[in-house]
C-alpha positions as CSV (number, residue, x, y, z in Angstrom):
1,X,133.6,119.1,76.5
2,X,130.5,120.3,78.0
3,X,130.2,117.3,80.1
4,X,133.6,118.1,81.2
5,X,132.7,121.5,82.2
6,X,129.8,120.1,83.8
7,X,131.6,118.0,86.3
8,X,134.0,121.3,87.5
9,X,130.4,122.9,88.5
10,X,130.6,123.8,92.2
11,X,127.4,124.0,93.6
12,X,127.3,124.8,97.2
13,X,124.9,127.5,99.3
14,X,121.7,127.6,100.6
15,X,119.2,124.9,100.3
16,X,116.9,124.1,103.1
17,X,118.2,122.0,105.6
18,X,116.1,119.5,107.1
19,X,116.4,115.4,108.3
20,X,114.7,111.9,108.5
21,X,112.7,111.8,111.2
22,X,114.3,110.6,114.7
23,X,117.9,112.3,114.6
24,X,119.8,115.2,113.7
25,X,123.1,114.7,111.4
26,X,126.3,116.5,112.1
27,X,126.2,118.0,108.4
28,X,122.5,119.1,107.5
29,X,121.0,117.1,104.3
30,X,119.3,119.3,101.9
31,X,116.7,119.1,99.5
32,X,117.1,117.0,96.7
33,X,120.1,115.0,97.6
34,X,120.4,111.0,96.8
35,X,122.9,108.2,97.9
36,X,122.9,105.2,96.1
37,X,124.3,101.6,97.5
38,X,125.5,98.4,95.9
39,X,123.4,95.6,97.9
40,X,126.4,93.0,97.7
41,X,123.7,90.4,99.7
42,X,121.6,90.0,95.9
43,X,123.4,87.4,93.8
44,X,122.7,89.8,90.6
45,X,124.4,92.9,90.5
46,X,121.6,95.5,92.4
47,X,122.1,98.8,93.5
48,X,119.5,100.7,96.4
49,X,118.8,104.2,96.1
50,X,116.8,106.8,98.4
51,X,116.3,110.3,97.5
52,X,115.1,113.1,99.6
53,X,112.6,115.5,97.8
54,X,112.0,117.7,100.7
55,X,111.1,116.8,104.5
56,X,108.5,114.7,104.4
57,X,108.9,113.3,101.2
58,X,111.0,110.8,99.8
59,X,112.0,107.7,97.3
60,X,113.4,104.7,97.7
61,X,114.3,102.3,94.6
62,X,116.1,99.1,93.4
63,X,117.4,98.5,90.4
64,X,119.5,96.0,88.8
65,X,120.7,95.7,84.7
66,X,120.0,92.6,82.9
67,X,122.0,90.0,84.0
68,X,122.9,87.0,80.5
69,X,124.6,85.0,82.6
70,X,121.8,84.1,85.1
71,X,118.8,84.8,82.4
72,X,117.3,87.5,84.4
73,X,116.3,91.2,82.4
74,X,116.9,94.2,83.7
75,X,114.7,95.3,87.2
76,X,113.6,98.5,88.8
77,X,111.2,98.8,91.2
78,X,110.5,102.2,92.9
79,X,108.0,103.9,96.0
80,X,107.5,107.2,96.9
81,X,107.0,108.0,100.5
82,X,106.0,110.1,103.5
83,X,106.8,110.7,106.3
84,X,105.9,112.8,109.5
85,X,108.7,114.9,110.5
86,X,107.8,115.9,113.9
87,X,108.3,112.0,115.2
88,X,111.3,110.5,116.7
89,X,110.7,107.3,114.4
90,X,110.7,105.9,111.1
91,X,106.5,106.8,110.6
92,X,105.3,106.7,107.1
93,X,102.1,109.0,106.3
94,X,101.7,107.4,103.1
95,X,103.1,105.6,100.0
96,X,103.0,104.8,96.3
97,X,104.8,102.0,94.2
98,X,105.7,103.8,90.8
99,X,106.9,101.4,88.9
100,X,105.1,98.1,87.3
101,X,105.4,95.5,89.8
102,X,105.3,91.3,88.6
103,X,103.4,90.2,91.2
104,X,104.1,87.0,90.5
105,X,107.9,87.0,90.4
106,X,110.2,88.9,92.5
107,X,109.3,92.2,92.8
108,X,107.0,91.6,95.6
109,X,109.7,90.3,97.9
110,X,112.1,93.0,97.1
111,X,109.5,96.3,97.6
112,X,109.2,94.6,101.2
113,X,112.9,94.5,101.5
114,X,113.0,97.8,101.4
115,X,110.4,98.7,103.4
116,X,112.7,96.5,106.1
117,X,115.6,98.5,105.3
118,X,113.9,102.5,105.6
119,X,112.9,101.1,109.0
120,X,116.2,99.0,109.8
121,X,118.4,101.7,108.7
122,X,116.5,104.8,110.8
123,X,116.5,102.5,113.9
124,X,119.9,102.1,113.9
125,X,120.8,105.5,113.4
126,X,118.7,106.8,115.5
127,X,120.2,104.6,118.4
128,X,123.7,106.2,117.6
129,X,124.3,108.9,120.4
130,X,126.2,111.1,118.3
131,X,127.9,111.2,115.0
132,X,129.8,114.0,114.6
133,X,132.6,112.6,112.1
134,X,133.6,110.6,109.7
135,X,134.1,106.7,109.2
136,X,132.4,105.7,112.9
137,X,131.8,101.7,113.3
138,X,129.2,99.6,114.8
139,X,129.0,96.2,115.8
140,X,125.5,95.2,115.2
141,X,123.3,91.9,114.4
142,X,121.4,92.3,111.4
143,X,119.0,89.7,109.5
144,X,118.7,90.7,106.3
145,X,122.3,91.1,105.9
146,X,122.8,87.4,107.5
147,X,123.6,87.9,111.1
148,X,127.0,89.5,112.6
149,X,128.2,92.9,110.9
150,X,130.1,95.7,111.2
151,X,128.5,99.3,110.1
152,X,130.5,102.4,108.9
153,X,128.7,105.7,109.4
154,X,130.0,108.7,107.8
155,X,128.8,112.3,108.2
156,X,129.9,113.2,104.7
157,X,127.4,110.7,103.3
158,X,123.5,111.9,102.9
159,X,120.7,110.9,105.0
160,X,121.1,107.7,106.8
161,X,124.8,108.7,106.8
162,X,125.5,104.8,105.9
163,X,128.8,104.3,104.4
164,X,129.0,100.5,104.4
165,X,127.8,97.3,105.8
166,X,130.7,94.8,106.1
167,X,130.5,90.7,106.9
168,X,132.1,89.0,109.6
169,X,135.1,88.3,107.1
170,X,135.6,91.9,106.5
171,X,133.8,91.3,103.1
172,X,131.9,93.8,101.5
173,X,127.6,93.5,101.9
174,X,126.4,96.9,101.1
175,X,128.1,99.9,100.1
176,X,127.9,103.3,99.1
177,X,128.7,103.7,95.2
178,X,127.6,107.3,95.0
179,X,125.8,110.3,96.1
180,X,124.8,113.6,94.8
181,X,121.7,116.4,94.5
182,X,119.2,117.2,92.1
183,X,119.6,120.8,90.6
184,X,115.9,121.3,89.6
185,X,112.9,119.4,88.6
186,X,114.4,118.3,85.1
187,X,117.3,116.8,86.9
188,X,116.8,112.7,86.2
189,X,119.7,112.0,87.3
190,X,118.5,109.6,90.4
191,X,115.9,108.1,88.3
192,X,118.4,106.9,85.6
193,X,121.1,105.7,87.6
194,X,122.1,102.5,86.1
195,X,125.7,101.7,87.6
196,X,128.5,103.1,87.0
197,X,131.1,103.0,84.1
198,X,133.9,100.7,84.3
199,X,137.2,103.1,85.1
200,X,140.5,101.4,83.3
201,X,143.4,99.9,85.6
202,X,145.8,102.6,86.4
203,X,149.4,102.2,84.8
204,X,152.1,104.5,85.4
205,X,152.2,107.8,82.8
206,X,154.8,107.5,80.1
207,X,157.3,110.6,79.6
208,X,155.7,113.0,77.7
209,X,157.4,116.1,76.9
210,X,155.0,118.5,76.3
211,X,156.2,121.7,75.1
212,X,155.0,125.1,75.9
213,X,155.6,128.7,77.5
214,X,155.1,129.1,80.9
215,X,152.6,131.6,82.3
216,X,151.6,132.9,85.5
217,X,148.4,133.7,86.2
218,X,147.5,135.6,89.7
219,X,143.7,136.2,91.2
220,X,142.5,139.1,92.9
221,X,142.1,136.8,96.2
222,X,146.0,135.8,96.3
223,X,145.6,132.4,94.8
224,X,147.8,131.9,91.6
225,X,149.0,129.0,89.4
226,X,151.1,128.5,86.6
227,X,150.5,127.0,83.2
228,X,151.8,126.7,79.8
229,X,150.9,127.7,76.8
230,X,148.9,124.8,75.8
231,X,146.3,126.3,78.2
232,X,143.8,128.8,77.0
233,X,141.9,130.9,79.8
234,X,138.1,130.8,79.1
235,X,137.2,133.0,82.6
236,X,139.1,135.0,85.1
237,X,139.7,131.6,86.8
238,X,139.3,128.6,83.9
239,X,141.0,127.5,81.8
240,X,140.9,124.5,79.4
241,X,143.7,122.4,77.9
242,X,142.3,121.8,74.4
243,X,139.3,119.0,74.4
244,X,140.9,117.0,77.1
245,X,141.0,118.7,80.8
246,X,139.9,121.6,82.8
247,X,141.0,123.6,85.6
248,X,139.3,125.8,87.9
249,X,140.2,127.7,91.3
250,X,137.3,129.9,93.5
251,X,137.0,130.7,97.0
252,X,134.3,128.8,99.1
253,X,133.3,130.9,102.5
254,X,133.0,129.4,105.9
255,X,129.8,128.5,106.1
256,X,129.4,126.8,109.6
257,X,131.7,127.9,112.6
258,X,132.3,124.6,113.6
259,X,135.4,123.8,111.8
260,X,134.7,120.0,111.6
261,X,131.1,120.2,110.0
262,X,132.2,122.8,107.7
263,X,134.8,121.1,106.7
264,X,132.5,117.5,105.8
265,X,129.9,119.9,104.8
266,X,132.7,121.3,102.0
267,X,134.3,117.6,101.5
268,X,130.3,115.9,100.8
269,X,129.2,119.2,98.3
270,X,132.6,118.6,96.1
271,X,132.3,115.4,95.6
272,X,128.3,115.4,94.7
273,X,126.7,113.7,91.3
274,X,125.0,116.3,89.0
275,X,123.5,115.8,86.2
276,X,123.9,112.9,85.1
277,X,127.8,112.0,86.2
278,X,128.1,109.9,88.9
279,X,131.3,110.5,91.3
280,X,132.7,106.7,92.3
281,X,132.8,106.8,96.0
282,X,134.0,103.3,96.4
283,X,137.3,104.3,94.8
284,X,138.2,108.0,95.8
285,X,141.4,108.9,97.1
286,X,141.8,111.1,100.1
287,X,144.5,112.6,101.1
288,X,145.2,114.5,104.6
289,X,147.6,117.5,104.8
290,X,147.5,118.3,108.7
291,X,150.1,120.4,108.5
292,X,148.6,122.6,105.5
293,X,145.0,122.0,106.4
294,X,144.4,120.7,102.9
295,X,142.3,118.2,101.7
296,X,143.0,116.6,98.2
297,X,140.7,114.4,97.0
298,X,141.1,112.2,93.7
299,X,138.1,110.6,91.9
300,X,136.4,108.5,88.6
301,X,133.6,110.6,87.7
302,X,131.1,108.4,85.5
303,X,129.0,109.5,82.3
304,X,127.0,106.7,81.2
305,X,125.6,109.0,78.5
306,X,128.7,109.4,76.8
307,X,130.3,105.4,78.4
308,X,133.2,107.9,79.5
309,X,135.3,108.2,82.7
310,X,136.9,111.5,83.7
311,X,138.9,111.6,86.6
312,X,138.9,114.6,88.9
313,X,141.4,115.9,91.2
314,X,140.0,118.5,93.6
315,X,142.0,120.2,96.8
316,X,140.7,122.1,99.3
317,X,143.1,124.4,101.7
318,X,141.3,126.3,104.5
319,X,142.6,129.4,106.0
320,X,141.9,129.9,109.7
321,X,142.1,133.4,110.0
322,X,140.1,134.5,106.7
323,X,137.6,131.9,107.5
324,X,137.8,130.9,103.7
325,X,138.2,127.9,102.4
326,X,140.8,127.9,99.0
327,X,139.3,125.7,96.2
328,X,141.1,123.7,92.9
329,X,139.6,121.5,90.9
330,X,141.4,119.8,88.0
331,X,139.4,117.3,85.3
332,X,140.7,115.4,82.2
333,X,139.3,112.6,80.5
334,X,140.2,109.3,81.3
335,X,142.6,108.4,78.5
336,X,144.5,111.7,78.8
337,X,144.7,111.6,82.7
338,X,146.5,108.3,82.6
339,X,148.5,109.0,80.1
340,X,149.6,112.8,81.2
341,X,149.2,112.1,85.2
342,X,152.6,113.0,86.2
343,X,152.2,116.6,83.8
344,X,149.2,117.0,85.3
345,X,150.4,116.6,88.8
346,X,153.0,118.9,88.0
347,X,150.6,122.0,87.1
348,X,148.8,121.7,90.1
349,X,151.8,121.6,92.4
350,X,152.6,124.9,91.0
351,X,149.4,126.2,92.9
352,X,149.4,128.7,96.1
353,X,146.5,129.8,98.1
């Protein structure tokens, strides 16, 4: 249950904001955020990571588990690297490999592939005028990637703000698996990232009665919700449903005027990685209330530690005139989500903000 509590952890505020070198990105990256890809174009499965320690320094790794079928053990390479911040380029001040390296196999040819891609990737997003929104595509040519393809840019995501890299056919090259930030030196969480457990296909809940007396619980903010006695309330706004979900609610200030990059700035800080869970970008769920200004957003939230998969529900309503933004956040383990989806649903409809 820790875990669990773990992932309902809303970390936002004040980090220093900075960028790579050569642009400046709609939502401000921080130190200590990562993004990490699946690199389709490798005939193992491979993910590529970068991590940003502060402005000038950074890492980039590969890694890829051991593959039975084609013979080949498990790979990770990894360089740190500088950079000067003042130039409007891609310019490295320095490197370091720090990871053994077969220099007779192919680790060689793969630290050089990404040395193409830091200066690929910061080329072509530096050419972009302006990005100052989600999902924006691109046209381009690109070698390593076999010729023709389509980029997807996304404020939300850190750094680069890459999203995906998408073939001719529509078919999938690259693609952003997950991001998240470090919370402190300890935090290993970029280091160990192997993939990302297997979520099970969704099936439609059975009809569960479950039983209970229902309770209404009101904040001091307005916000209230109502739950049944099943629920115990661990804080003046948690409460825990046995060993098998969580809820929360807070209030997140306005923290840009612009409405838009608040509101990615908000959307890319709730659904951040920390220690050691791993939020499935690939597979979220968004869904747009206009109308209500709410943002609902439904995830798989990996823990290789444990092999578990806990899927997270979180909504986000903003209020104009308060200049507030209205936060819920539901978590349940996998096997309990699916099987109590619709009961789950239910409690969280009877929320108001």
């Amino acid at each position: 249950m820790k875990k669990l509590i773990l992932i309902m952890t809303l970390v936002l505020g004040g980090a220093l904001a900075f960028a790579l070198p050569g642009f400046t990105p709609f939502v401000p990256d921080t130190a200590g955020e990562y993004v990490y890809y699946r690199d389709y174009s490798f005939e193992r499965e491979s993910y590529v990571g970068l991590l940003s320690y502060d402005e000038t320094s950074y890492q980039i790794r590969y890694y890829a588990p051991a593959d039975r079928e084609l013979g080949l053990p498990e790979l990770n390479l990894a360089l740190l690297f500088s950079v000067n911040p003042e130039s409007s380029f891609m310019d490295m001040t320095g490197e370091r490999i720090i990871t053994d390296v077969d220099p007779y196999g192919d680790d060689v040819d793969i630290l050089n592939y990404l040395h193409d891609l830091l200066y690929e990737f910061s080329s072509r997003r530096i050419k972009l005028d302006e990005l100052a929104g989600s999902e924006i595509f691109s046209s381009q040519e690109f070698e390593q990637f076999g010729g023709k393809v389509t980029m997807c840019f996304d404020s939300m995501i850190p750094l680069f703000n890459l999203k995906q890299i998408l073939g001719p056919a529509n078919e999938m090259l690259f693609s952003c698996v997950t991001f998240g930030r470090l919370l402190s030196s300890e935090d290993k969480s970029f280091d160990n990232f192997k993939g990302l457990v297997p979520a099970k296909e969704y099936h439609a809940p059975t009809k569960t009665k479950i039983k209970g007396k229902s309770k209404k619980y009101k904040l001091e903010d307005g916000q209230q919700i109502t739950l049944d006695s099943n629920w115990t309330q661990e804080m003046e706004n948690m409460w825990m449903y046995g060993e098998e979900a969580f809820i929360s609610i807070a209030s997140i200030p306005q923290y840009f005027e612009d409405q838009a990059m608040n509101d990615l700035y908000v959307l890319r800080r709730i659904l951040e990685s920390t220690d050691g869970s791993y939020t499935d970008i690939e597979n979220a769920e968004f869904t747009f209330d206009v109308k209500n200004f709410r943002i609902r957003v439904i995830t798989h939230v990996s823990q290789p530690e444990d092999k578990q998969v806990v899927y997270v529900v979180k909504q986000i309503t903003t209020n104009l005139s308060k200049k507030v933004n209205s936060y819920l956040a539901l978590s349940a383990y996998e096997d309990s989500y699916l099987a109590k989806s619709s009961y789950y649903t239910k409690l969280l409809k009877s929320f108001k903000d």
